[in-house]
Every structure is written in C-alpha cells, then in structure tokens.
C-alpha positions, 0 to 999 in steps of 0.5 A, spaced: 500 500 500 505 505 501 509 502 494 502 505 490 502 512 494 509 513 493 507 511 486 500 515 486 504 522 489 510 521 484 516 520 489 519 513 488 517 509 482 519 502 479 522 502 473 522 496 468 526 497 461 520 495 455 521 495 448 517 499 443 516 495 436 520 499 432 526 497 438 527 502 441 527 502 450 524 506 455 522 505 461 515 503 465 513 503 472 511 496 474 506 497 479 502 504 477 505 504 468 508 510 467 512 512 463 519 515 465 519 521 460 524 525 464 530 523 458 537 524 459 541 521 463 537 517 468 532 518 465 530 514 457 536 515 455 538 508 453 543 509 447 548 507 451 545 500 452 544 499 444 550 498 443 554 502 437 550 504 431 550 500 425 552 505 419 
C-alpha cells in the first residue's frame, strides 16, 4: 500500500526497461505504468545500452 502512494504522489517509482516495436527502450513503472519521460541521463536515455550504431 505505501509502494502505490509513493507511486500515486510521484516520489519513488519502479522502473522496468520495455521495448517499443520499432526497438527502441524506455522505461515503465511496474506497479502504477508510467512512463519515465524525464530523458537524459537517468532518465530514457538508453543509447548507451544499444550498443554502437550500425552505419
């Protein structure tokens, strides 16, 4: 129950990696569904986690 309000009032979620169906990542709170859209680091950034461009 104090896991929901924390998410509820936007103190502390649980953040999960997902994949979008073109592949790219962002992150999603499992307990309420938000999405992370903060960016940058500690945020959506994940191109580091994608490995180098292919060019």
């Amino acid at each position: 129950m104090i896991q929901a309000l924390m998410c509820k009032l936007n103190i502390r979620h649980e953040w999960h990696v997902e994949h979008t169906e073109d592949g790219s990542l962002y992150k999603r709170c499992l307990r309420c569904g938000k999405d992370d859209d903060r960016g940058g680091p500690g945020g959506g950034n994940f191109s580091a986690w994608a490995g180098p461009a292919a060019g």
